[in-house]
C-alpha positions as CSV (number, residue, x, y, z in Angstrom):
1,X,-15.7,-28.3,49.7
2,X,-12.2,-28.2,51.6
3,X,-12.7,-27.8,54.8
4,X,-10.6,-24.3,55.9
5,X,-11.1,-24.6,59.2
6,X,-8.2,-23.9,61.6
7,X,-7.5,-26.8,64.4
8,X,-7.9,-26.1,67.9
9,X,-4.1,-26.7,68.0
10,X,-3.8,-24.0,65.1
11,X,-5.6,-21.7,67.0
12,X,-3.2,-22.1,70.1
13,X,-6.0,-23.7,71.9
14,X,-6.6,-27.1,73.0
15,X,-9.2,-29.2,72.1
16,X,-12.9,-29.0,73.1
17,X,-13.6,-32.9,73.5
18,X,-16.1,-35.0,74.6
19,X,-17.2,-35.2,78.6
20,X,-19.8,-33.5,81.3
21,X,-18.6,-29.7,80.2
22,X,-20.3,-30.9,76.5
23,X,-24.0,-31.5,78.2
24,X,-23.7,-29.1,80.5
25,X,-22.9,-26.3,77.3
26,X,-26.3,-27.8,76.1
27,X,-28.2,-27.5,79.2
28,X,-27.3,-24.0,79.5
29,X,-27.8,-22.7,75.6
30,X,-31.0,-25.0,75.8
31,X,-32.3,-22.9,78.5
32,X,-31.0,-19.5,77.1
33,X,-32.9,-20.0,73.8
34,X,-36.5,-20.4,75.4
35,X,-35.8,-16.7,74.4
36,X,-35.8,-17.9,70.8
37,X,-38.8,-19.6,71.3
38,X,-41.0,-17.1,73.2
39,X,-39.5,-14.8,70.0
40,X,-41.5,-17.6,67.6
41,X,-44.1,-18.2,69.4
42,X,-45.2,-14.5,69.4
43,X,-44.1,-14.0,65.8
44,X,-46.7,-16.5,64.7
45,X,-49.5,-16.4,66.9
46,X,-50.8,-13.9,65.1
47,X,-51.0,-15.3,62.0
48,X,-53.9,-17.7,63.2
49,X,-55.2,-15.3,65.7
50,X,-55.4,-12.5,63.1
51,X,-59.1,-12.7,62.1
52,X,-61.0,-13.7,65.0
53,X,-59.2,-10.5,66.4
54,X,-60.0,-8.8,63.6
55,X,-63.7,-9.8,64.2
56,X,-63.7,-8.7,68.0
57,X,-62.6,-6.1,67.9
58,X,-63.5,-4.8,64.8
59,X,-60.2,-4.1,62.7
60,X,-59.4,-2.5,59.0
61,X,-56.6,-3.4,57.2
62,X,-55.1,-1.0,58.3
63,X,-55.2,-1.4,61.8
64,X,-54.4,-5.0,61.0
65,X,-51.4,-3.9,59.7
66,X,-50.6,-1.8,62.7
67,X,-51.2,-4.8,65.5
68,X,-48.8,-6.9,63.3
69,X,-46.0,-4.3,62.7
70,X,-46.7,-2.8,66.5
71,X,-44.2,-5.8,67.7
72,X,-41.3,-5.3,65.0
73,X,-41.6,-1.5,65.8
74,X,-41.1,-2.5,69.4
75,X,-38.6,-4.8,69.0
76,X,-36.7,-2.4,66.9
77,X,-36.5,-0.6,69.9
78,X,-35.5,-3.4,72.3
79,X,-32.8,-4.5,70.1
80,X,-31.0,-1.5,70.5
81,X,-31.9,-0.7,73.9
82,X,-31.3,-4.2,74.9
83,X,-27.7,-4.3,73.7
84,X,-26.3,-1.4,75.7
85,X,-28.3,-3.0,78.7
86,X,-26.7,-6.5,78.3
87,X,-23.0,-4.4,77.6
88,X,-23.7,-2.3,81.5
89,X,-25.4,-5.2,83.2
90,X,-24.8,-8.5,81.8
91,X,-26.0,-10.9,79.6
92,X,-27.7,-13.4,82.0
93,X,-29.5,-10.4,84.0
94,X,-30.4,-8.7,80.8
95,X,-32.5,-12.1,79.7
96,X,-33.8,-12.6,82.9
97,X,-35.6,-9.3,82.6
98,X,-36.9,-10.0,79.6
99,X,-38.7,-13.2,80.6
100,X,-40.2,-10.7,83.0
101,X,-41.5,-8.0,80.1
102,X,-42.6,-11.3,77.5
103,X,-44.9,-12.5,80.4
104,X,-46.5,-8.5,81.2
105,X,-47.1,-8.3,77.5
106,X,-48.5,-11.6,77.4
107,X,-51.2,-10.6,80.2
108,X,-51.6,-7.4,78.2
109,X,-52.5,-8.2,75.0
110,X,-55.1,-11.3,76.5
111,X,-56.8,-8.9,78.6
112,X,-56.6,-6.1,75.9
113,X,-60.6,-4.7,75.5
114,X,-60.1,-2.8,72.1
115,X,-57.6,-2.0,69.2
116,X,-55.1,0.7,71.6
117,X,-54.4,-1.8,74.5
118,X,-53.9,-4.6,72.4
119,X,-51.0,-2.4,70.0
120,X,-49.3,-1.8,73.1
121,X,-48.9,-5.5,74.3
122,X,-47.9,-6.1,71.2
123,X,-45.1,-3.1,71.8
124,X,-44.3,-4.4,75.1
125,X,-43.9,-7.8,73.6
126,X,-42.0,-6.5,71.0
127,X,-39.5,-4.8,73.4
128,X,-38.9,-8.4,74.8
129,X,-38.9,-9.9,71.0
130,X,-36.1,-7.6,70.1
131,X,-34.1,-7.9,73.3
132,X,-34.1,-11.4,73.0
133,X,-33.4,-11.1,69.3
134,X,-29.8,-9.2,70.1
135,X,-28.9,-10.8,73.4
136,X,-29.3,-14.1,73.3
137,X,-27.6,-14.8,70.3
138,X,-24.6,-12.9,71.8
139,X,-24.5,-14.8,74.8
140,X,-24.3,-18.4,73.0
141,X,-21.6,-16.9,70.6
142,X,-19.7,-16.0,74.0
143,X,-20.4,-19.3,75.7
144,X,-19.6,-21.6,73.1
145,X,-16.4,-23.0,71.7
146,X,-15.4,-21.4,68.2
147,X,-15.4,-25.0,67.0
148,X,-19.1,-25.1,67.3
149,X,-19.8,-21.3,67.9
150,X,-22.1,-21.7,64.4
151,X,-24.0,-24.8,65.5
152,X,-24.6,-24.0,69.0
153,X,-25.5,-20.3,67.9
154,X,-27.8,-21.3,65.7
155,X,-30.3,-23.4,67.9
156,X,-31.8,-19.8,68.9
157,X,-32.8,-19.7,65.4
158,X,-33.8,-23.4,65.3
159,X,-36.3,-22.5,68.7
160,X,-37.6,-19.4,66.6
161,X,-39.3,-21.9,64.4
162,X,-40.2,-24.3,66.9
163,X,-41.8,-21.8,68.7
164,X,-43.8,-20.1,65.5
165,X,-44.6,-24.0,64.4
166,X,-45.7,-24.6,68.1
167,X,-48.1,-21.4,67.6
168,X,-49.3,-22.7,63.8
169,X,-50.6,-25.8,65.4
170,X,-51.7,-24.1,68.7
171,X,-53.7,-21.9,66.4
172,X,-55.3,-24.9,64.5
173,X,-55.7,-27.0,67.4
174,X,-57.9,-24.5,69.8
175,X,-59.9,-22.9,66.4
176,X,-60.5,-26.8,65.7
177,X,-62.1,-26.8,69.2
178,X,-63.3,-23.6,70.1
179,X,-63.8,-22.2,66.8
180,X,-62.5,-18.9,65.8
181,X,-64.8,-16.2,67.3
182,X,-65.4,-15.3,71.3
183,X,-61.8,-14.8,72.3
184,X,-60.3,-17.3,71.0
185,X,-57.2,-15.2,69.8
186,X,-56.6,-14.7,73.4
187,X,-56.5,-18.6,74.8
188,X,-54.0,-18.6,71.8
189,X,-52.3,-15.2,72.8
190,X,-51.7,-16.7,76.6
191,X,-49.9,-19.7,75.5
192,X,-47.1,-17.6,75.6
193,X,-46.8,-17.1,79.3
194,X,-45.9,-20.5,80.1
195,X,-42.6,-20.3,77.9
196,X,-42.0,-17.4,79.8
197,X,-42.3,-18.4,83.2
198,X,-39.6,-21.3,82.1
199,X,-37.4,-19.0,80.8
200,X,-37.5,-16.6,83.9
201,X,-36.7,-19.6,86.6
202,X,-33.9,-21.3,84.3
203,X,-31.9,-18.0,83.6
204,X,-31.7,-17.7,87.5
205,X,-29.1,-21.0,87.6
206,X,-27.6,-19.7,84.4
207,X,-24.0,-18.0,85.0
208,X,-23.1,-15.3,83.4
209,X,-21.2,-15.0,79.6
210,X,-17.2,-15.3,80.7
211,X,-16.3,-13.3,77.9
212,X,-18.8,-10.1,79.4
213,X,-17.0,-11.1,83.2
214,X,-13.5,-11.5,81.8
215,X,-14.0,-7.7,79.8
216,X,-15.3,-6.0,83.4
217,X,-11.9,-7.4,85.0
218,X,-13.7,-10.5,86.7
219,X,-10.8,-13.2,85.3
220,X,-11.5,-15.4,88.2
221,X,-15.3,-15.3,87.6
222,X,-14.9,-15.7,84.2
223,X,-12.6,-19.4,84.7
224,X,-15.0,-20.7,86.8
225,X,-17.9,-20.3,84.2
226,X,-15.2,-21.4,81.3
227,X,-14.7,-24.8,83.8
228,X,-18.1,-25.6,83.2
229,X,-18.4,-25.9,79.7
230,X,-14.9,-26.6,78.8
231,X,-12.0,-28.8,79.6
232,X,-9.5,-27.1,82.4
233,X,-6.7,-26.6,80.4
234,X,-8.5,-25.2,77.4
235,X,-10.7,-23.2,79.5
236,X,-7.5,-21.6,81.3
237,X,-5.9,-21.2,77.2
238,X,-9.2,-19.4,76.1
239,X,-9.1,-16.9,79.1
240,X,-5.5,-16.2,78.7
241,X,-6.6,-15.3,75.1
242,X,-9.3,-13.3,76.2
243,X,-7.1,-11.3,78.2
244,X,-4.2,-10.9,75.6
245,X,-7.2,-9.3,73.5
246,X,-8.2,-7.0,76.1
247,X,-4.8,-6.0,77.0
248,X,-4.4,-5.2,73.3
249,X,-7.2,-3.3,73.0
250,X,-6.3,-1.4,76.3
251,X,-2.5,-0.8,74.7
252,X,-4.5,0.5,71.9
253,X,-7.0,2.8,74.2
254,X,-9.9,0.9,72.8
255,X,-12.9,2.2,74.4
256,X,-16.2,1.1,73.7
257,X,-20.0,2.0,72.8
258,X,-20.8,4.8,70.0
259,X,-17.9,7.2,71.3
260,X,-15.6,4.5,69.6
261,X,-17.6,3.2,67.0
262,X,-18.6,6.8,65.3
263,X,-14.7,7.4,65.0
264,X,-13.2,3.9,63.7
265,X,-14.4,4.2,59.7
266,X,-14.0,0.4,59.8
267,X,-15.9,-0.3,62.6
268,X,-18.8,2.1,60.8
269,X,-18.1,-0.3,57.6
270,X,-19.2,-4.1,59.9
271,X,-22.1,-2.4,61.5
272,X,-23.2,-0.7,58.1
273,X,-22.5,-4.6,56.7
274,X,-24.4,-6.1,59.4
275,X,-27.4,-3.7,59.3
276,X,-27.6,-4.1,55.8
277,X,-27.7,-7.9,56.1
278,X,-30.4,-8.4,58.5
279,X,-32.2,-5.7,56.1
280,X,-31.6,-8.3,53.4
281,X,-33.2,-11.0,55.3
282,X,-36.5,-9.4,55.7
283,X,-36.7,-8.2,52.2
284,X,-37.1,-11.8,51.3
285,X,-40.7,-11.3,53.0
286,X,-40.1,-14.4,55.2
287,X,-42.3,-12.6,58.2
288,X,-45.2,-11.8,55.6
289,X,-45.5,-15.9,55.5
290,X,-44.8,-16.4,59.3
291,X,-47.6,-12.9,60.1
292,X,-49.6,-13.6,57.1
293,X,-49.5,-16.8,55.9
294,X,-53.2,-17.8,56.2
295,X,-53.9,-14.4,54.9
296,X,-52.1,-15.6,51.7
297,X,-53.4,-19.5,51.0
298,X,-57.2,-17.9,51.3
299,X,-56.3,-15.4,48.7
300,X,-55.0,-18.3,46.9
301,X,-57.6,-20.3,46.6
302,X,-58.0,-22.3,50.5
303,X,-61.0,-21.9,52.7
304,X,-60.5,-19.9,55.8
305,X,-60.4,-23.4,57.8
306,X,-58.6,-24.8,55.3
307,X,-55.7,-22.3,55.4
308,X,-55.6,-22.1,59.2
309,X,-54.1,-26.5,58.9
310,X,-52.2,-25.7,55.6
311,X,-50.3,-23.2,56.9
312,X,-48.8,-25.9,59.6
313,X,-47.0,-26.8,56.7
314,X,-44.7,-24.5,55.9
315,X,-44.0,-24.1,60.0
316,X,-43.4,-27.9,59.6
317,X,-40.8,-27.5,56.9
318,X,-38.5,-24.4,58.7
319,X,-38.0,-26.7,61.7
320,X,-36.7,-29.3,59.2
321,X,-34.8,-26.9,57.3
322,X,-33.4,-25.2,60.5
323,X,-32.0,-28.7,61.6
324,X,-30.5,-29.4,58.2
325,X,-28.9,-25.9,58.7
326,X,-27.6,-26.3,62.0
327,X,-26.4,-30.1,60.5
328,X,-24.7,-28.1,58.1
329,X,-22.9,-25.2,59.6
330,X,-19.7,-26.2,60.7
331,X,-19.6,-28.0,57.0
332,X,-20.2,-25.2,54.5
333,X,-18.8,-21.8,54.5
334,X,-21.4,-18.6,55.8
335,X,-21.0,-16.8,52.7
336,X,-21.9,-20.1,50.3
337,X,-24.3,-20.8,52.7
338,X,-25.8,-17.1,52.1
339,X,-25.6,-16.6,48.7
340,X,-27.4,-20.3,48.0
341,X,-30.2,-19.3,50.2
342,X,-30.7,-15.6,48.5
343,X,-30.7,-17.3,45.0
344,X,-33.1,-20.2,46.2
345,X,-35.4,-17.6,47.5
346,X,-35.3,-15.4,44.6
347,X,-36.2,-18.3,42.3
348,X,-39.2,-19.4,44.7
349,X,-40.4,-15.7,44.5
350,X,-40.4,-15.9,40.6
351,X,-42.2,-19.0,40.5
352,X,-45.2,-17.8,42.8
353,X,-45.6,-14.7,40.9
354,X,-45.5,-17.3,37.9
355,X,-47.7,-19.7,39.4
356,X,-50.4,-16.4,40.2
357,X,-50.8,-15.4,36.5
358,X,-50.9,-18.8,35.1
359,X,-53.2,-20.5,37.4
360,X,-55.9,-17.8,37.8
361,X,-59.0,-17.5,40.6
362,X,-60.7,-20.2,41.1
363,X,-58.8,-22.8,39.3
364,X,-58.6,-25.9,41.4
365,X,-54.7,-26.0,41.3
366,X,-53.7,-23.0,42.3
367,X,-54.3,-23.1,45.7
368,X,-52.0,-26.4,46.3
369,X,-49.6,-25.1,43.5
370,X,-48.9,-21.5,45.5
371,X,-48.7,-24.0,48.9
372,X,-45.7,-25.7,47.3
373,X,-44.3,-22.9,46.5
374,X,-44.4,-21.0,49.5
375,X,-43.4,-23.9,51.9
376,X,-40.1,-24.3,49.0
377,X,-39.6,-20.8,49.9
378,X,-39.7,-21.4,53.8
379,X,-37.7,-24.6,53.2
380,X,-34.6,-22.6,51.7
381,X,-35.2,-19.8,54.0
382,X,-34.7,-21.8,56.6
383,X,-32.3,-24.3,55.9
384,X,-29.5,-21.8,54.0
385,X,-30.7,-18.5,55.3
386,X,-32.4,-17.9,58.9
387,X,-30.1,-19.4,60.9
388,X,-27.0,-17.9,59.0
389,X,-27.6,-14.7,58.9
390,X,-28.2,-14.6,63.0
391,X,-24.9,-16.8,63.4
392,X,-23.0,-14.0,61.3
393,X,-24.1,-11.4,62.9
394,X,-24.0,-12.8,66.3
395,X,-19.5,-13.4,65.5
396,X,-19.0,-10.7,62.6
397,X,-18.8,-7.8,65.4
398,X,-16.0,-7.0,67.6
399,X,-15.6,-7.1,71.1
400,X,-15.8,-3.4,72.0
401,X,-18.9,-3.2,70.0
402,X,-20.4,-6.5,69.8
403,X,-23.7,-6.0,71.9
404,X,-23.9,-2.6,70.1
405,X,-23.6,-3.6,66.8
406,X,-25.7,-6.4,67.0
407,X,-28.2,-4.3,68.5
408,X,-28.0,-1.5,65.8
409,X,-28.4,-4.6,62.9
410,X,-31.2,-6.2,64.4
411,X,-32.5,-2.8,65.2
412,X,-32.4,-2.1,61.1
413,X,-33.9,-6.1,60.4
414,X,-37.0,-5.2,62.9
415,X,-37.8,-1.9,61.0
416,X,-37.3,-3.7,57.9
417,X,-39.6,-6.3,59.6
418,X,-42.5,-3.9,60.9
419,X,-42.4,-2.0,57.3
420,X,-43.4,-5.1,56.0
421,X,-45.7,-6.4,58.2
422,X,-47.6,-2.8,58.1
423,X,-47.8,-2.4,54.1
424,X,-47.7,-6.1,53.3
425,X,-51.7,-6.5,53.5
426,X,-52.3,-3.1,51.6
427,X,-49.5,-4.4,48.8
428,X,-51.3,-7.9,48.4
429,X,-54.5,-6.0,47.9
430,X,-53.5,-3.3,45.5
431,X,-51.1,-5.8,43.0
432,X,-51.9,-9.3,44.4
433,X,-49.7,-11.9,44.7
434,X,-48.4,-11.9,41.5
435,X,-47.0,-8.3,41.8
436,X,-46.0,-8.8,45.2
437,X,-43.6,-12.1,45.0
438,X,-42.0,-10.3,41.9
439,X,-41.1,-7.5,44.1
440,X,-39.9,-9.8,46.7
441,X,-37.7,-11.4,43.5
442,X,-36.1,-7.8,42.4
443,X,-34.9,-7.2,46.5
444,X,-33.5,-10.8,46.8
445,X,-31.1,-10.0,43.0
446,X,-30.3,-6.8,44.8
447,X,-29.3,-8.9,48.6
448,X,-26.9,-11.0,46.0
449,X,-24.8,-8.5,45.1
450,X,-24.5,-7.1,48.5
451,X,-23.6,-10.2,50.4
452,X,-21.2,-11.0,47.0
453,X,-19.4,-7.9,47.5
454,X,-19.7,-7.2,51.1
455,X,-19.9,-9.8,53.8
456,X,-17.0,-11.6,55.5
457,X,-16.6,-14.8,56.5
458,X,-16.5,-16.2,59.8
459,X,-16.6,-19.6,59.9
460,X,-13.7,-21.6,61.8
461,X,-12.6,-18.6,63.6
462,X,-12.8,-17.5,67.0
463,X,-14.1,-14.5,67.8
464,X,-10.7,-12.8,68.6
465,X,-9.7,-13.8,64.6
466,X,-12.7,-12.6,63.3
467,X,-12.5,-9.2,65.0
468,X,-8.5,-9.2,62.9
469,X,-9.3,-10.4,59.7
470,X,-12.3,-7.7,60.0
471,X,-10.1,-5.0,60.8
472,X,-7.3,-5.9,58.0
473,X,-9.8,-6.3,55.3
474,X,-9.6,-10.2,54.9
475,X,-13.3,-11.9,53.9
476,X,-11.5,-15.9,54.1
477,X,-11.3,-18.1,56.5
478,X,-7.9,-19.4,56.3
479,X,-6.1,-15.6,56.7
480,X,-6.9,-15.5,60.1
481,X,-5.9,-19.0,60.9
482,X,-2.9,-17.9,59.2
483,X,-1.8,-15.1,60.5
484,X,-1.9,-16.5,64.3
């Protein structure tokens, strides 16, 4: 593939290079996206911690489904809630408060006595799982240098998976010594607090986004962070870019929030595009494997035990595929990089549905068969999709409306999220596997043609030519490099 990108020199910018500003960039998205992994690590606790709650405290399927979805409903909420927070108050202050609320829910839901306490630590956590979901990816898309926006963006997705393998083998490891019944589900529910304590004490020597302190007037504020992670005379070039966009957006009377979004049709058409693809991501059923995923390999065939260590494997496999993804992000255009991963996952679907009617109960394959399939599906989840879809949505927005509009997208992937997580046990028991991975199959054909037709692309632009060619129509990469 021909590499599109625009040079730094093309972009009227100088180059990034080598030297102290690089590490200390990493240092500081390193410590933002302990967000990412508290956001894993309380996705997938539950998977393992799912039945010996369900044997405490004496759950239906049902209810199960209601203590799962109870965080994605809550996180709905925080996504939206969270982005017009981190647009009044900051970015860095915003995640510091939600270290606060991911430890309170934490302390919740391991002290919770019966089924209503424990739904709302999982809505509290939820909250935090959704803010963290909006702003952090936000403030690493601010932070970093367009160059490596995509890469460095997507380690918050690459934590996600750290953190959900971190609570696969948590899961495994205290069930392996405590066994799964007499509150176990909490020592593996309060795991989570010690992520959250780290985040909380490194977001206090974290500075601020400069793009959030260069839009509230604070230029001076907003060099000195720029200093840090970049060279001085491209960190004095980006601001003085930053402020030609503002002062054309002021020219312009470019306000911002919903007053300005609800009467720009185009602006409506991005947040309707970015809605619809974090929608699309959840459709896939990724968060049925990450909630559900021993639920799944004992219906196929595993032992309860059995499935508890299998299911490490396909947490094993998303880390992988994340870091191939990351490898490859600067190399391979979003929208290839979208529409491989929807038609990988649509064929892994198919095949599981396939590999359910073929290989009936109780034959010895079918169990290790279905495994395969399902870690292939986590593999090109990971590796083409995950981590993509967050970058995109973390640039695709502009700046008047970029906390916003994330906000409102993720808001849409977390209900998509908590509507399967709710009827996902209920679906696997009324049509089985077989009937549910072909349904999975029909919404990924479906996501094709929408990211085909719809989405732009935003690789090798900065976020000031992303914002024009979304405005002026243009999906490629080279128009905007072009028309600087």
């Amino acid at each position: 593939m021909v590499d599109t990108r625009p040079t730094a020199h093309e972009a009227g910018l100088p180059p990034v290079g080598p030297g102290p500003h690089r590490r200390r960039l990493g240092l500081l998205a390193l410590v933002a996206t302990f967000g990412g992994l508290l956001f894993g690590y309380d996705t997938g606790v539950v998977n393992g911690a799912l039945l010996p709650m369900r044997q405490e405290l004496g759950l239906t399927d049902v209810t199960v489904g209601v203590v799962t979805s109870s965080l994605a409903f809550g996180a709905a909420v925080g996504a939206v809630t969270a982005g017009r927070v981190a647009d009044a108050w900051g970015r860095r202050r915003t995640i510091v408060l939600l270290s606060v609320l991911f430890f309170v829910g934490t302390l919740v839901c391991v002290a919770a006595p019966s089924f209503g306490v424990i739904v709302v630590g999982r809505v509290l956590l939820g909250l935090a799982v959704g803010g963290a979901s909006t702003v952090v990816p936000v403030f690493l898309a601010e932070l970093a240098p367009y160059e490596i926006r995509g890469s460095l963006s997507g380690r918050n997705e690459l934590m996600i998976v750290i953190g959900q393998l971190a609570a696969f083998v948590v899961n495994a490891v205290i069930a392996g010594l405590w066994g799964e019944g007499g509150g176990v589900w909490r020592v593996m529910l309060a795991v989570c607090a010690l992520p959250a304590v780290a985040l909380f004490v490194g977001m206090l020597r974290v500075p601020e986004s400069p793009r959030w302190l260069a839009s509230r007037g604070r230029h001076d504020a907003a060099l000195a962070v720029l200093r840090q992670v970049r060279p001085a005379d491209r960190a004095e070039a980006e601001l003085a870019d930053i402020r030609r966009a503002h002062e054309h957006d002021a020219q312009h009377d470019r306000e911002s929030g919903w007053a300005v979004l609800l009467r720009n049709r185009w602006l409506v058409r991005i947040v309707l595009i970015g809605a619809g693809l974090g929608v699309a991501q959840q459709l896939t059923g990724i968060n049925s494997i990450m909630y559900y995923g021993q639920s799944v390999l004992i219906e196929s065939g595993f032992e309860a035990s059995a499935a508890l260590i299998a299911n490490i494997a396909p947490g094993v496999i998303a880390v992988v595929g994340g870091v191939i993804a990351i490898a490859n992000m600067e190399r391979i255009d979003r929208r290839t990089t979208l529409l491989l991963g929807f038609s990988l996952t649509t064929v892994c679907h198919v095949l599981i549905g396939i590999a359910s009617v073929a290989l009936p109960a109780g034959n010895p394959a079918r169990p290790w068969v279905i495994l395969v399939l399902v870690v292939a599906f986590v593999g090109s989840m990971q590796t083409f999709l995950n981590i993509a879809v967050w970058v995109v949505l973390s640039e695709v927005f502009p700046t008047q409306i970029r906390a916003l509009g994330m906000g409102i997208a993720v808001f849409c992937l977390w209900i998509a999220t908590a509507l399967v997580g709710l009827w996902f046990p209920s679906v696997v028991a009324a049509t089985g596997i077989t009937g549910t991975f072909f349904g999975f199959a029909a919404l990924g054909v479906l996501a094709l043609l929408f990211i085909w037709r719809f989405v732009p692309e935003t690789r090798g632009r900065t976020l000031e030519q992303v914002e024009e060619g979304v405005a002026s129509g243009d999906r490629s990469t080279a128009g905007a490099a072009k028309r600087r």
